[in-house]
C-alpha positions, 0 to 999 in steps of 0.5 A: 322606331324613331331616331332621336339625335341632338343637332348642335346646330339647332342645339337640340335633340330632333327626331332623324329624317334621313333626306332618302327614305331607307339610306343614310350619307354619313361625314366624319372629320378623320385624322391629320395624319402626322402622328398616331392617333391619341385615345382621344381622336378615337373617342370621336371616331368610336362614336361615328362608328356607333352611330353607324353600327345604330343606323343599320340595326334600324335597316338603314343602308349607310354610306359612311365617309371618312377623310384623311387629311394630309395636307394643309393643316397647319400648326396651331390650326389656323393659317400660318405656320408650318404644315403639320405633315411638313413639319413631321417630315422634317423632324423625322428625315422622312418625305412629307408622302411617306409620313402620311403614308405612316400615319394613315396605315397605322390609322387603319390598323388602330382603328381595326384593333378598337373594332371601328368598321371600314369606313365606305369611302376614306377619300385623301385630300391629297388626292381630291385637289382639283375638286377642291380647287372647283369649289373655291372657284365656285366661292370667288365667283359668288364674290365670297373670297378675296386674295392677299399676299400669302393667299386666297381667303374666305370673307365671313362679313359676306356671309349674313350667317356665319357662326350659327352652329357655334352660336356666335355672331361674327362680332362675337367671334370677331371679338373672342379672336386670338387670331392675328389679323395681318393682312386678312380682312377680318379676325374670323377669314380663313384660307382657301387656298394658301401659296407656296412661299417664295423660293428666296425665304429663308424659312423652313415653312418655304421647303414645301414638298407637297403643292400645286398650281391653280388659277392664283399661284402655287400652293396648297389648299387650306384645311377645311376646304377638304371636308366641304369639298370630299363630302361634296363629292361622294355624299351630295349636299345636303347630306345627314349626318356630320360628325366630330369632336367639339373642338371642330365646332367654333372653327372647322365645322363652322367653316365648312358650312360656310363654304358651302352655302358660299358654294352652292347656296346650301347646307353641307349637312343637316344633322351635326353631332359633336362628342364631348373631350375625353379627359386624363386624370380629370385634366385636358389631354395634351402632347405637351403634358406628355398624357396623349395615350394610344394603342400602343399605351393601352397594350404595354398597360396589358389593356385590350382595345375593345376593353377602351371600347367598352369604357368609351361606351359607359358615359354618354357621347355628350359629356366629358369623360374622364379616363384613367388607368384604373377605370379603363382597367376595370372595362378590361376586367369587365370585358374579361368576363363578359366574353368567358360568360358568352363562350359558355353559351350555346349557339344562337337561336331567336332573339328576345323581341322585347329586350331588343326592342328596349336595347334599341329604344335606348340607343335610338334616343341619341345614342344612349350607350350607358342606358343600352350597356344597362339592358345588355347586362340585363340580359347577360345576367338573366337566368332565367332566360333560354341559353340560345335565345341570351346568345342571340340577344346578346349577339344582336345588341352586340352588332351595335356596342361592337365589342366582338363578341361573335369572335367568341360566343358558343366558343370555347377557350383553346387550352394548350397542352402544357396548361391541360398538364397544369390542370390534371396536376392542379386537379389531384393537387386539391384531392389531397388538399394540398393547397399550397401546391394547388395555388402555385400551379395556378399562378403557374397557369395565369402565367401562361395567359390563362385562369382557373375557377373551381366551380362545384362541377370542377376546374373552368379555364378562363382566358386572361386579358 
């Protein structure tokens, strides 16, 4: 079947030609790993995990890069101001290493929990100095680079086209720029390399704990020097597919095409996707609005990841989504019950041919996940449909919206002794019609993390979420 991807950087939908017949080398632009990740970092990294999870249901093997940046993002994004690391380092009393060694634990823990597949390779750029050192090399004697006081950057007016996956010119950009100039060349340079401050400044940004030296001084590489050069590395360039989130588009990404084509005369990525912002409360996430919500929020809101999964997964990647407590609230209900009607199922047998067949029509067409969730309950709902053939079908779309449902198909849920007591009391409770008793003993019973519906063959326990 055809893939359809839209490709911002021909702003359009094109049909997918992987570069290696049967393989697919997948990029995603991973955490700055200074703080826990937000719902919103994980709405791009749901999506990537999609597109994956999509890729190998059409029999592609995928090989699926996901880097952790742990140096040299620096505040505000640009290229002054303190590292981001650094900075938390300094808040906290901890070493620059140890928050980065946090921050990506509790990444992967995250990322577990919103079922998001272990990614093939997750490259740290701490860890991949040199090769970045390589490529900037490779920029300088191509004569894309000059150096200034605070360090090596990256000429944009030498490169005829830079800002085509924005689709602005450099005049444009250089127009549109809040940036302060200072000694840069151009609003629009950015570093490749920036050096450590001097020893006498008497500033917080020159107690620098993580630096190195190379051929133009001490320092640190610049952000995106990371991506084109990690990618590089373990993808080949080419490669197909780059993922993130739209505000990587105008900065980030345009950079790093930049600095490859300076590199190595050409493109990092011939596909480049980009999710929309998820949205709080119908405004912009901020830490300063005191709305960035993670994993953490969602558990004390009695809200299961997977149920932030299945709310992700109703709006399209490409359109803003906008989430509130109620909404995702909802998810979580609907997640409830989908996995208490799969429990009741048999085993697996064979799939539904042609209900798959429209499932991956919809999902192949861009990542149709609305339109995918919409056969998917289709089949749920079925009545009419073989026990076992529903639990296959089911299942099989499930290995692409990823809510874990193999976790409980054909599985039925584990009562406790307490609450069978609960249950046999609950029982004679309603043969005497004592209504009165019969509710209390359910609330009894939600209250130890299950539920109870009385069906015309008797009491069904359900799990709570």
């Amino acid at each position: 079947m055809s893939i359809f991807l839209y490709n911002t950087l021909g702003r359009k939908k094109e049909v997918f030609a992987p570069l290696v017949p049967g393989k697919v080398g997948m990029y995603t632009c991973g955490l700055t790993v200074y703080y826990r990740g937000s719902i919103g970092n994980f709405r791009a990294f749901i999506v990537a995990d999609v597109l994956r999870r999509m890729f190998e249901a059409n029999q592609y093997s995928v090989t699926h890069v996901v880097n952790i940046t742990d140096v040299g993002h620096l505040v505000g994004d640009g290229d002054i101001g303190e590292d981001k690391i650094e900075m938390s380092a300094r808040k906290s009393g901890e070493s620059a290493w140890d928050i980065a060694a946090k921050y990506t634990a509790l990444y992967f823990e995250d990322a577990k929990k919103f079922n998001v597949l272990t990614p093939t390779i997750s490259p740290k750029a701490t860890d991949h100095i040199a090769e970045q050192i390589a490529m900037i090399e490779a920029i300088e004697k191509n004569g894309y680079a000059y150096t200034i006081a605070d360090g090596v950057y990256f000429d944009t007016s030498k490169l005829a086209s830079y800002g085509q996956l924005s689709g602005q010119s450099l005049d444009e950009k250089e127009g549109g720029s809040r940036v302060a100039v200072g000694d840069k060349k151009h609003a629009t340079d950015f570093a490749l390399w920036k050096f450590s401050p001097s020893p006498s400044a008497d500033s917080i940004a020159q107690r620098r704990q993580m630096e190195w030296e190379s051929l133009w001084g001490i320092g640190f590489p610049g952000w995106h020097i990371e991506c084109s050069a990690m990618s590089e590395k373990y993808l080949g360039v080419p490669f197909d597919v780059h993922t993130g989130g739209i505000d990587h588009i105008a900065v980030h990404h345009e950079n790093e095409i930049a600095q490859t084509l300076a590199a190595r005369n050409c493109l990092e990525a011939n596909v480049w996707m980009h999710n929309e912002f998820l949205q709080i409360d119908g405004g912009k996430m901020s830490k300063s609005l005191g709305n960035t919500y993670t994993v953490a929020d969602l558990e004390e809101h009695k809200i299961h990841p997977l149920s932030f999964r299945l709310f992700l997964l109703g709006a399209h990647y490409r359109t803003p989504q906008n989430f509130t407590w109620e909404a995702v609230g909802a998810s979580h209900i609907a997640l409830g019950s989908i996995r208490n009607a799969v429990r009741d199922l048999p085993k697996p047998s064979e799939v539904d041919t042609e209900s798959m067949k429209q499932f991956i029509d919809r999902i192949n067409d861009d990542l149709d996940t609305p339109g995918a969730l919409a056969l998917f309950y289709g089949v749920l709902n079925d009545v009419l449909m073989e026990r076992s053939t529903k639990a296959a079908t089911l299942l099989a779309m499930d290995e692409v919206l990823g809510l874990a449902l193999a976790d409980v198909l054909a599985r039925p849920v584990l009562v406790p002794g307490a609450v069978e007591t609960l249950l046999r009391n609950r029982e004679h409770a309603r043969a005497q019609k004592d209504w009165k008793a019969s509710d209390a003993l359910r609330a009894d019973i939600i209250a130890l993390g299950f539920d109870v519906n009385d069906t015309p063959s008797g009491q069904r326990i359900l799990e709570v979420w």
